[in-house]
C-alpha positions in Angstrom: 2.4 17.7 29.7 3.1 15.8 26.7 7.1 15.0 26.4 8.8 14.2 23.1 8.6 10.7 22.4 5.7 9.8 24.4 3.5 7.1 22.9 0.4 8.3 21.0 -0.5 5.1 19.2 -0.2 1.6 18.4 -1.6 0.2 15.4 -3.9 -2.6 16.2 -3.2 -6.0 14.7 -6.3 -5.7 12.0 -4.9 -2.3 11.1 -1.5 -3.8 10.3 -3.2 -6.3 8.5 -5.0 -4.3 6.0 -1.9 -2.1 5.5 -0.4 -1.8 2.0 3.1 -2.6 3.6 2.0 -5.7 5.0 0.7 -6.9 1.2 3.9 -5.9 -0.3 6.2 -8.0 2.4 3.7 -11.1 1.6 4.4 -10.4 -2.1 8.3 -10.4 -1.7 7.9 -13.8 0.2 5.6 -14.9 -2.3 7.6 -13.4 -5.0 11.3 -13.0 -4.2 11.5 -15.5 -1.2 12.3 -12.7 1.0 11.2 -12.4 4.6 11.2 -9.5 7.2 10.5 -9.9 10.6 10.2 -6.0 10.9 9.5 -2.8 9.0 13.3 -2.2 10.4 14.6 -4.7 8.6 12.8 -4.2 5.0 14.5 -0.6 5.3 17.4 -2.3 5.3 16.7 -4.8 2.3 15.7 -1.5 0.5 18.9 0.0 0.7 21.2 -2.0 0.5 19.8 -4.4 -2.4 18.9 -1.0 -4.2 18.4 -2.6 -7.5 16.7 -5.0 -6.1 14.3 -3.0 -4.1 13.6 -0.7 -7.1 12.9 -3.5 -9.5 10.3 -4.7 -7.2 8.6 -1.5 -6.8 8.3 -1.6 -10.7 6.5 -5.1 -10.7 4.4 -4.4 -7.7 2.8 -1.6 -9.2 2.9 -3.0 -12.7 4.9 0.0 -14.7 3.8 0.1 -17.9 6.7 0.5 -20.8 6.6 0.8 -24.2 10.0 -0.6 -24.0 11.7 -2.6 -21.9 14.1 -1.0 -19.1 18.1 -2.7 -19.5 18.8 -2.8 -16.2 17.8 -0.3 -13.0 20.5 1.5 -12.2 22.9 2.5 -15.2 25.0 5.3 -13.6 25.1 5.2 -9.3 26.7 8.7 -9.2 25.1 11.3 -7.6 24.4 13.9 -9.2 23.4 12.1 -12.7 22.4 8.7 -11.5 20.9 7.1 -14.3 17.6 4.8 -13.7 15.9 2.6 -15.8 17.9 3.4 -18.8 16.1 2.2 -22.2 12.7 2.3 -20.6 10.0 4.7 -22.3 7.2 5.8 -20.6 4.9 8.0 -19.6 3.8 9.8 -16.0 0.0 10.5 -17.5 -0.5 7.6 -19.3 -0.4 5.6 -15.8 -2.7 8.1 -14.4 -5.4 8.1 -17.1 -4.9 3.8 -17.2 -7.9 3.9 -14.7 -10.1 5.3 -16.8 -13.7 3.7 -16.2 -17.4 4.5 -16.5 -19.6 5.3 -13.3 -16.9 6.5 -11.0 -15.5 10.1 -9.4 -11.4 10.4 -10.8 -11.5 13.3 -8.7 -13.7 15.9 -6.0 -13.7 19.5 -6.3 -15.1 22.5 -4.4 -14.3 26.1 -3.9 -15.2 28.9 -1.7 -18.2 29.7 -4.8 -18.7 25.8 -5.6 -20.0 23.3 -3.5 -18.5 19.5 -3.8 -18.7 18.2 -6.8 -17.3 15.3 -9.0 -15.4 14.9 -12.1 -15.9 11.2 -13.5 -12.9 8.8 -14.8 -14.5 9.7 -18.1 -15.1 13.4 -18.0 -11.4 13.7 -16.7 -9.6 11.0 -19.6 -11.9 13.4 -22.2 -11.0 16.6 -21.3 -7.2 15.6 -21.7 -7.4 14.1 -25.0 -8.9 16.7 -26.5 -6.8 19.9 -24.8 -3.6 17.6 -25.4 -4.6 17.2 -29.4 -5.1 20.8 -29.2 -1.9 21.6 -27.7 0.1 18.9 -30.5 -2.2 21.2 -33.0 -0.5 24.2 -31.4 2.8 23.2 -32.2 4.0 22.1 -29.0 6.4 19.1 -29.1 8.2 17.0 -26.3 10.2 18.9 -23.9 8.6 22.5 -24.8 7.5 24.4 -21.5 3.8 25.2 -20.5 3.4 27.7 -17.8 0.4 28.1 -15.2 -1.2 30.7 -13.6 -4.0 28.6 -12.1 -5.6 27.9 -8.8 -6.3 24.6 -7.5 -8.9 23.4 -9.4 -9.6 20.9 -11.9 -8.7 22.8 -15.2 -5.4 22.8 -13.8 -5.2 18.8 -13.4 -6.7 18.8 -16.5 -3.8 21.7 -18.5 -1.4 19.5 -16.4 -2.0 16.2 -17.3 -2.5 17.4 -21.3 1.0 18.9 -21.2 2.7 16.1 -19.9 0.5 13.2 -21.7 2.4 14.9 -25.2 5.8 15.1 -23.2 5.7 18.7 -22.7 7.1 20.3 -19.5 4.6 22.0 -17.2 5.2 24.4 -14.3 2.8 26.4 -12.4 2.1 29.0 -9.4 -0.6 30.3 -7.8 -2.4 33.3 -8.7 -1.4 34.6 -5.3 1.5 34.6 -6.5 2.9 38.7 -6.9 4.6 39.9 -10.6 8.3 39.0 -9.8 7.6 35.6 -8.0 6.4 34.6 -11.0 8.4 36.1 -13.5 11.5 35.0 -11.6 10.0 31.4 -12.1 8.6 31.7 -15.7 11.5 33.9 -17.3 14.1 31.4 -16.5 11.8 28.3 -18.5 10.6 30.2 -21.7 7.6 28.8 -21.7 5.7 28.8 -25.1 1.7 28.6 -23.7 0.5 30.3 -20.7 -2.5 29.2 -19.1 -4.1 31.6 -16.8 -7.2 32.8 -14.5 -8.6 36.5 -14.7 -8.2 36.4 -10.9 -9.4 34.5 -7.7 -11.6 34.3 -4.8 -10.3 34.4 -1.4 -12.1 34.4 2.4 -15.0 35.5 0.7 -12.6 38.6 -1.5 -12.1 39.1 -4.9 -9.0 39.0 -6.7 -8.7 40.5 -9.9 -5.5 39.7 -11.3 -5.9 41.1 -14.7 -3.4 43.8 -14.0 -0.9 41.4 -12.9 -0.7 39.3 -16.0 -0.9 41.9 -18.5 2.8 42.6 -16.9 3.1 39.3 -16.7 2.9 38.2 -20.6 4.5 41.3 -21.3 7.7 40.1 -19.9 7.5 36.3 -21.5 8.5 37.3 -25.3 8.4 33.3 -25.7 4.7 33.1 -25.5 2.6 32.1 -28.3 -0.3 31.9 -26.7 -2.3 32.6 -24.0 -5.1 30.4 -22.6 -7.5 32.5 -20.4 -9.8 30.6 -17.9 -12.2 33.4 -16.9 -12.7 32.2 -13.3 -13.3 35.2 -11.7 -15.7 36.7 -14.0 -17.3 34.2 -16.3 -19.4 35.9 -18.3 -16.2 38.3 -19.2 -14.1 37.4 -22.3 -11.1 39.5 -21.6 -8.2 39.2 -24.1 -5.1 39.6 -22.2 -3.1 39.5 -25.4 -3.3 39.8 -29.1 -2.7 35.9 -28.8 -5.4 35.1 -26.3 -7.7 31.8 -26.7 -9.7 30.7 -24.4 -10.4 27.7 -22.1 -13.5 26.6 -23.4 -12.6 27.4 -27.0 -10.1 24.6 -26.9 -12.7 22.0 -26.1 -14.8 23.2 -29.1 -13.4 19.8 -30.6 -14.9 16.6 -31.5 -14.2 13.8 -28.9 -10.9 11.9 -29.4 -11.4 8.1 -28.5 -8.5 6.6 -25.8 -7.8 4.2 -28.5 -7.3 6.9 -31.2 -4.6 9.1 -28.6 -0.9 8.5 -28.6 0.7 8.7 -25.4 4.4 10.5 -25.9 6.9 7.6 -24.7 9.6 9.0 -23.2 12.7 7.7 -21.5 12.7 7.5 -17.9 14.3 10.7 -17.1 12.6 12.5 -19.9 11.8 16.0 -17.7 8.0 16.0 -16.4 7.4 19.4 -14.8 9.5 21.7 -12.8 9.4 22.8 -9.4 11.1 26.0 -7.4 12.7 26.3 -4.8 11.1 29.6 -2.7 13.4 32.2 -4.5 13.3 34.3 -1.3 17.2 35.0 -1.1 17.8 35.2 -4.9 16.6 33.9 -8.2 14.5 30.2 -7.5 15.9 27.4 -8.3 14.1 25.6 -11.1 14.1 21.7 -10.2 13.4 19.3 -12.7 11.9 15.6 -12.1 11.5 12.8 -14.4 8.5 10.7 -15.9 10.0 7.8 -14.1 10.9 8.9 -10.9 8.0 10.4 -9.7 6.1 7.7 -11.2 8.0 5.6 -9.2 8.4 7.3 -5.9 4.8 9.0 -6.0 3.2 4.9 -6.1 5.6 4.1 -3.6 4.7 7.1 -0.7 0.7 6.9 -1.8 0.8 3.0 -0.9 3.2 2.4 1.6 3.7 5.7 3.6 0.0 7.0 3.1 -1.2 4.0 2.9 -3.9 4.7 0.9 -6.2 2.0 -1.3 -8.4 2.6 -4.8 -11.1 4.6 -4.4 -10.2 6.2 -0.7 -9.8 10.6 -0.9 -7.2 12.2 -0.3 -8.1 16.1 0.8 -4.7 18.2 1.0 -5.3 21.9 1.4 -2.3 23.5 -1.0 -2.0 25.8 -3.7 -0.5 24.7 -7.2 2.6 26.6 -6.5 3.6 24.2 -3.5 5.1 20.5 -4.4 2.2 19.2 -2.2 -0.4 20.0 -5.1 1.7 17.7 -7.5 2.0 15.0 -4.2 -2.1 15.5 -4.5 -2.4 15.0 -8.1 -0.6 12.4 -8.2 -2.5 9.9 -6.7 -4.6 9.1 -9.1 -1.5 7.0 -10.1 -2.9 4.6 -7.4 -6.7 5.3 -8.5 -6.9 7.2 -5.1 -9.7 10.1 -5.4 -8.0 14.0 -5.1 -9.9 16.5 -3.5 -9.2 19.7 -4.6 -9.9 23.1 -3.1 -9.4 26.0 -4.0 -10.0 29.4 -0.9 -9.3 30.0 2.6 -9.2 27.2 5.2 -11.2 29.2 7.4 -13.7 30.5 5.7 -16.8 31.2 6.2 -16.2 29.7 9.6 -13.0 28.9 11.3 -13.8 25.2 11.4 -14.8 25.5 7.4 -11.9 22.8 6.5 -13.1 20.2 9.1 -16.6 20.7 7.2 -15.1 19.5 4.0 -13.4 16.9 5.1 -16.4 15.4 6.5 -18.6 15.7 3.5 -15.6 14.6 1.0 -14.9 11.7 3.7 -11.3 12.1 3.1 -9.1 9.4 4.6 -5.8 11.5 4.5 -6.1 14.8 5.1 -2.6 16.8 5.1 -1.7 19.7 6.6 0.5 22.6 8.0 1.2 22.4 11.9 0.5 26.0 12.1 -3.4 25.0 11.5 -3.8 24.1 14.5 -2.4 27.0 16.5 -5.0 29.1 14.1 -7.8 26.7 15.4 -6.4 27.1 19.5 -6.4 30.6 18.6 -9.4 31.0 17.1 -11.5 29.3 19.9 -12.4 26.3 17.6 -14.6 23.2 19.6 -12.8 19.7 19.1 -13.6 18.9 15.6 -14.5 15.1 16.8 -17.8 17.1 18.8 -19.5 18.5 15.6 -18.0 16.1 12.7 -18.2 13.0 11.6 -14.7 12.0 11.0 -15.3 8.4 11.0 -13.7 8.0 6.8 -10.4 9.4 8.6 -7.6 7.2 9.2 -4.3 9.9 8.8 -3.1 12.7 9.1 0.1 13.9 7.5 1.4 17.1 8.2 3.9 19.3 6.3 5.5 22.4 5.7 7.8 23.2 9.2 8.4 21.2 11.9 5.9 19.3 14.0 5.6 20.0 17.8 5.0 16.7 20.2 1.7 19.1 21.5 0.4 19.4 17.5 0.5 15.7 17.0 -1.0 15.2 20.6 -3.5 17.6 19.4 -5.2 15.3 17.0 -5.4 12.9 19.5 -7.1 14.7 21.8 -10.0 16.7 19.3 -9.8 14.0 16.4 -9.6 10.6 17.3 -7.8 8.5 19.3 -7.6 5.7 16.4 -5.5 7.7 14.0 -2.0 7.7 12.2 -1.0 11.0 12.7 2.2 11.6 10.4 5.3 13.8 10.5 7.5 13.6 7.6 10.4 15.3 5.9 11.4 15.6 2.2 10.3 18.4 0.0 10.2 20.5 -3.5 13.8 19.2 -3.5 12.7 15.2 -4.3 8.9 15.7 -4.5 8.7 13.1 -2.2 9.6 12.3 1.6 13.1 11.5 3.1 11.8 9.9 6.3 8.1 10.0 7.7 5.0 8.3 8.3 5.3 4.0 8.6 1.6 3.0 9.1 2.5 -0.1 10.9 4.2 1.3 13.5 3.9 3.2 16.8 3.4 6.7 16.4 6.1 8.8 19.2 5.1 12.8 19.7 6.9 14.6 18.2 8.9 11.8 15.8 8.8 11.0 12.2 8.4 7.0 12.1 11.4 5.9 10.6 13.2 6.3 7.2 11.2 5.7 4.1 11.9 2.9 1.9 14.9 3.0 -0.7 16.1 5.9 1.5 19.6 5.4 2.7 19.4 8.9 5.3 21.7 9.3 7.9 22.7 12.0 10.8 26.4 13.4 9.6 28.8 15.1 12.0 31.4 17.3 10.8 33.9 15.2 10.1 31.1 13.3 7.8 30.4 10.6 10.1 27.1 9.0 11.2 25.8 9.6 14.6 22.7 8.4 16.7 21.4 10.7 19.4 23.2 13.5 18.3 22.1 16.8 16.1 24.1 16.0 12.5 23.0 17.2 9.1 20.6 15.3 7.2 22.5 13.2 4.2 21.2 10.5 2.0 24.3 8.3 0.7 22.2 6.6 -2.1 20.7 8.1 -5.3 16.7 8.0 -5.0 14.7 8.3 -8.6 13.0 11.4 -7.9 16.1 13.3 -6.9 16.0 15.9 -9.7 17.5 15.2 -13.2 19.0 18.9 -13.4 18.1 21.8 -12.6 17.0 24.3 -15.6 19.8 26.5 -17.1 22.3 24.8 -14.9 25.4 24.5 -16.7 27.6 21.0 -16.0 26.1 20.6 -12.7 27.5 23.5 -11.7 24.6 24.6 -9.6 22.9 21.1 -8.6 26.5 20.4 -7.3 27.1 23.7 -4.9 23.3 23.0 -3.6 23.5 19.4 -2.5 26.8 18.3 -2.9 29.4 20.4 -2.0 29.7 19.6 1.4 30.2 15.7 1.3 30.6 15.0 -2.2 28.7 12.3 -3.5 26.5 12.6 -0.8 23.3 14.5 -1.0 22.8 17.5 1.6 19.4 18.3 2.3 20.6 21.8 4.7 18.3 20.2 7.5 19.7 19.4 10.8 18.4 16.0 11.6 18.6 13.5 14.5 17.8 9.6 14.6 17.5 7.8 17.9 18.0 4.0 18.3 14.6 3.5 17.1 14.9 5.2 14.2 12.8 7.6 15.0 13.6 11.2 12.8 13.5 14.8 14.2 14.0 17.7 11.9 15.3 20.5 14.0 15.3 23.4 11.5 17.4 24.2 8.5 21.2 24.2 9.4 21.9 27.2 7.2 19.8 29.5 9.7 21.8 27.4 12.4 22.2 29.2 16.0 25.7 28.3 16.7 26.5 30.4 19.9 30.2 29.5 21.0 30.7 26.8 19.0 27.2 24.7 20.2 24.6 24.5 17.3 21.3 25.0 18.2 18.2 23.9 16.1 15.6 26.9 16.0 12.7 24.2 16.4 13.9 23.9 19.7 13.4 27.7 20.7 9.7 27.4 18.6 8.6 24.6 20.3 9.1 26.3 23.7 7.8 29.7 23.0 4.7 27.6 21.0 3.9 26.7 24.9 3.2 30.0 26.3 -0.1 31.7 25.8 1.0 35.1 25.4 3.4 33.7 21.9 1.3 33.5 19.0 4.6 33.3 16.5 8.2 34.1 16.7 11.1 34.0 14.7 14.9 33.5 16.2 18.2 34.6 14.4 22.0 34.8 15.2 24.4 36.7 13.9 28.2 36.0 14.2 30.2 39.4 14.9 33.6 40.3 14.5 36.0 39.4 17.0 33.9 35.8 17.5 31.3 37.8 19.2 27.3 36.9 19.1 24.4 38.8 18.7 20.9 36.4 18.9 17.7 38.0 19.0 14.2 36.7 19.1 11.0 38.7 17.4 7.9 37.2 18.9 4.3 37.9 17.7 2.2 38.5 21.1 -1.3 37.2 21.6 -3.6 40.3 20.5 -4.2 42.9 23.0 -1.0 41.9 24.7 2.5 44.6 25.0 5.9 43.1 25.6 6.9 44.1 29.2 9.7 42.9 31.7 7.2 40.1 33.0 6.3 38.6 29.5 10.1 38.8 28.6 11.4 37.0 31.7 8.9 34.2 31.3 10.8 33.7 27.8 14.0 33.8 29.2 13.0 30.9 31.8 11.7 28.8 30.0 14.1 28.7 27.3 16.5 28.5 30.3 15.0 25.8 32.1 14.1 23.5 29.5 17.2 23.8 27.4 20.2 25.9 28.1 20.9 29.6 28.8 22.6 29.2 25.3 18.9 29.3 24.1 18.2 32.3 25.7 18.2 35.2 23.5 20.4 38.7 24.1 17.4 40.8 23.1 13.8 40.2 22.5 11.4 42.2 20.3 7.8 42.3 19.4 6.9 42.3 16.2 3.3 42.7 14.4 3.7 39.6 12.2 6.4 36.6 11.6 7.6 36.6 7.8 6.1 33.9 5.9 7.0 32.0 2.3 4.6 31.6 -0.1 4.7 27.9 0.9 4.6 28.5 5.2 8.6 28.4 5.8 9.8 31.3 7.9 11.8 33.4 6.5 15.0 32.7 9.2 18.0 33.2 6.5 16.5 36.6 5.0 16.0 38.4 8.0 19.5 36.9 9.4 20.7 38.8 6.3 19.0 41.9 6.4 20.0 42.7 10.5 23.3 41.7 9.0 23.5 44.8 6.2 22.8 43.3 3.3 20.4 45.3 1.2 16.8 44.5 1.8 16.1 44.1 -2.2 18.9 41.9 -2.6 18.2 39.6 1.2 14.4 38.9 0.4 12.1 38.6 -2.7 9.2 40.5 -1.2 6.8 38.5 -4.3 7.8 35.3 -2.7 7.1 36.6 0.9 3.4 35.5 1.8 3.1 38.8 4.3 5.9 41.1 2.9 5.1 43.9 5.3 6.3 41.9 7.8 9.7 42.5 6.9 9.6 46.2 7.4 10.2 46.3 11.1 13.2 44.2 10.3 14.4 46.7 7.9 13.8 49.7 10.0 15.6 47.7 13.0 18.7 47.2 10.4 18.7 50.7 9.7 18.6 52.1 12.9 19.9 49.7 15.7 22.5 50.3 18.0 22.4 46.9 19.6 25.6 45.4 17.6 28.0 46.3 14.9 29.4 44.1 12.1 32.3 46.2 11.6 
């Protein structure tokens, strides 16, 4: 059986060689005179020469400004760290610099479109005109342009448009239910809406025609409406008196790159805005810079994904998860998106491993649960029916990552493969720690800190620890941390969410463990901590376990501190189908949460459950249900439009009603 930090891999000395990191340490020798013997010891450099590291990152990738930056770092404080002050710039602008003839900016398919291209031209085009369109409409820099888009390229396209005239953009899915997005959208005032008539999905339609009617409605900031009819194409429905229409816009005489103006803004100028899920109150509405996700986006794409010109990138996501804007964005580095829009299992269940072969994706990325819905599903290894041979990573995202799910891909994919496991988030829009292509890869650890990211274990008393469960801090201002967050008066918000805790210090609410290697385990978020008599216990431990036994498809652990310093920890588990929870079943839980932890782990009382709670972006929902069995009224403890399958939190409501198993009074 595979143990936690068992060796998977060793990069071989031609793959090192090839690396993107290995090109960047010779051009700091070359450059700077600078020499690492190690990736260990550039980390360092990177940290603690901040300036320094940043500053090179800026000349290595040739940041283009209209004019010149004073110095990198004005401001060190966190929150309000000021980068790159006097620099203008802007995020499109670097994207659209690789415009060419005769080659693919970006792939696209969808469950009713097979794979298709969209040229350097066709793409640089299509902006131009929509963004002198959108400067026709009125919009100016820092106005707010909403989306209600799937992932295809119209929405690269809107996105791109908006931010090329330094206009904000935001978007969600059109999965997305009323109130998810209106929580979003109400709090930005967006002045343009662009929007789908509905969706396709496993093979279903979607009409959302309903939904947005509500929708615009309840945004009296919108001037107009920009319908995409995606569902039904031959229907021109007006969803408001001020409805154009997506191919209206391009009835417009080409505009020349040398004829378009580029907004140049300063670095921090605000680029889009992302949210936080929203499923225990209103979202939060984070806001990144031009700059820093220029800046941080070139840095992960070369030196953590290690990706080069012209390689694809396929990363199955929605646009209402940070991981489409991560997708998008590198064509920064003139790396090819694939975009996809439908199920990942349809029409077959091994329909994803299908278009990664015929995109021949180098990168693919990925949620862990994937492949306990291809285990399930009785799926052949992938490496028997498909050539793989473009594939060189695999990064996956969105929970924590098992030592068996990275083994996994060693076993069905390929055995030559840099199978990643990182941690960052909506938060940053980038990675904290992760995937280091030139080295080792451990089961079940993420490589090693990224570069410029000063991330440590904290104890309680706000000290760093090795080999011992801490939470995740990060001492040093990064340039993607966000700039605000929307509506936030004086901090006030941005402070209670990261900084209250250690001030100064950013608090990501993970718990978080490095070894002496550096290697990085994520153990769960430390606000739906298990503390049971004064020991904290990360809920990835108890998943990992149960993930083991054949009868668990999915569970979900909570714990609930009582009065009198009393406990109360129950586990809801998802059984395999056909299967009933008896006294057998529920012993062999018990066990082996016994034996290969503690008999903390084991839980006082174990339910099944039809389904496990979902976000719209794959978290579990660990801190609503905690609050629901704790009283707090369901409306008020979960967003049911930002749950993915809100009926699964019925049984959790109906147990809160009526249980007699504890009492918080």
């Amino acid at each position: 059986m595979i143990k936690e930090g068992d060796l998977l891999w060793t990069p071989s000395p031609e793959w090192i060689a090839r690396s993107n990191l290995t090109a960047y340490m010779h051009w700091l020798k070359e450059r700077r005179g600078l020499a690492f013997a190690s990736y260990k010891e550039l980390h360092r450099w990177s940290v603690e020469h901040l300036e320094d590291f940043w500053a090179s990152q800026w000349e290595y990738f040739r940041i283009e400004a209209s004019t010149p930056y004073e110095r990198v770092l004005g401001r060190r404080e966190m929150p309000g760290a000021e980068w790159f002050p006097g620099a203008r710039l802007n995020y499109a602008q670097h994207a659209l610099r690789h415009e060419r003839p005769g080659a693919d900016a970006v792939l696209h398919l969808s469950e009713r479109t097979p794979l298709t291209g969209l040229s350097w031209a066709d793409l640089a085009a299509r902006v131009r005109v929509l963004a002198t369109q959108l400067r026709k409409l009125g919009i100016k820099p820092g106005d707010r342009i909403a989306a209600y888009l799937p992932n295809t390229p119209e929405a690269l396209v809107a996105m791109l448009a908006t931010t090329s005239i330094g206009a904000i953009w935001t978007s969600c899915g059109p999965d997305f239910g009323t109130r998810g997005v209106l929580d979003r959208f109400t709090q930005l005032a967006p002045r343009i809406l662009f929007c789908v008539d509905g969706y396709q999905y496993a093979g279903k339609p979607f009409d959302r025609r309903a939904e947005l009617s509500k929708i615009i409605a309840e945004l009296p900031s919108l001037e107009r409406v920009v319908c995409l009819p995606y569902l039904h194409p031959a229907e021109r429905t007006s969803l408001s008196t001020h409805t154009l229409f997506w191919d209206d816009l391009f009835k417009h005489p080409a505009v020349p790159a040398s004829e378009f103006r580029f907004e140049q803004v300063p670095f921090g100028h605000p680029l889009w805005i992302l949210f936080s899920s929203g499923t225990t109150g209103l979202p939060k509405a984070i806001v990144h810079s031009h700059g820093g996700i220029l800046i941080e986006q070139l840095k992960a794409i070369a030196f953590q994904m290690d990706m080069h010109p012209r390689e694809r990138l396929f990363f199955y996501t929605t646009t209402g998860w940070m991981m489409w804007n991560f997708l998008v964005s590198c064509l920064l580095a003139d790396v090819v998106p694939v975009l996809y829009d439908g199920s990942l299992m349809h029409p077959e269940p091994d329909a994803l491993w299908r278009m990664y072969q015929d995109s021949r994706a180098s990168l693919i990325g990925a949620n862990p649960g994937y492949v306990s819905l291809l285990e399930k599903a009785g799926v052949p290894p992938p490496r028997d029916k498909f050539d793989l041979s473009a594939l060189r990573t695999v990064m996956l995202a969105g929970s924590p990552v098992t030592p068996e799910v990275m083994a996994w891909f060693y076993r069905n994919v390929k055995t030559d493969l840099c199978v990643q496991n990182g941690s960052g988030g909506t938060d940053i829009c980038s990675g904290f720690v992760g995937g280091v292509p030139i080295l080792p890869v451990h089961a079940g650890e993420m490589q090693a800190p990224l570069l410029g990211v000063d991330v440590y274990a904290f104890n309680d008393r706000g000290e760093s620890v090795i080999d011992e469960v801490g939470e995740m801090v990060i001492t040093k201002p990064m340039p993607s941390m966000p700039v605000f967050l929307w509506g936030d008066v004086d901090y006030k918000r941005y402070r209670e969410s990261y900084f209250q805790d250690f001030p100064g210090i950013w608090r990501q609410g993970d718990f978080f463990r490095m070894n002496h290697r550096d290697g990085c385990f994520v153990l769960g978020r430390s606000d739906a901590t298990l503390n049971r008599h004064g020991v904290r216990i990360g809920t990835a431990e108890i998943y990992r376990s149960l993930a083991l036994l054949p009868e668990v498809d999915d569970s979900l652990i909570v714990n609930l501190d009582l009065p009198g310093g009393r406990f109360f920890m129950p586990l809801f588990v998802k059984l395999h189908k056909g299967l009933e929870l008896n006294a057998p079943i529920i012993e062999k839980i018990r066990q082996k949460l016994r034996t290969e932890y503690s008999p903390r782990h084991v839980p006082d009382k174990i339910f099944q459950v039809s389904d496990i709670p979902y976000t719209l972006t794959g978290k579990k929902m660990e801190v609503p249900v905690r609050r629901i069995l704790a009283g707090m009224p369901h409306a008020k403890a979960a967003n049911r439009d930002a749950v993915a399958n809100p009926q699964a939190l019925d049984f959790f409501i109906e147990y809160a009603r009526t249980q007699k198993d504890y009492s918080m009074t």
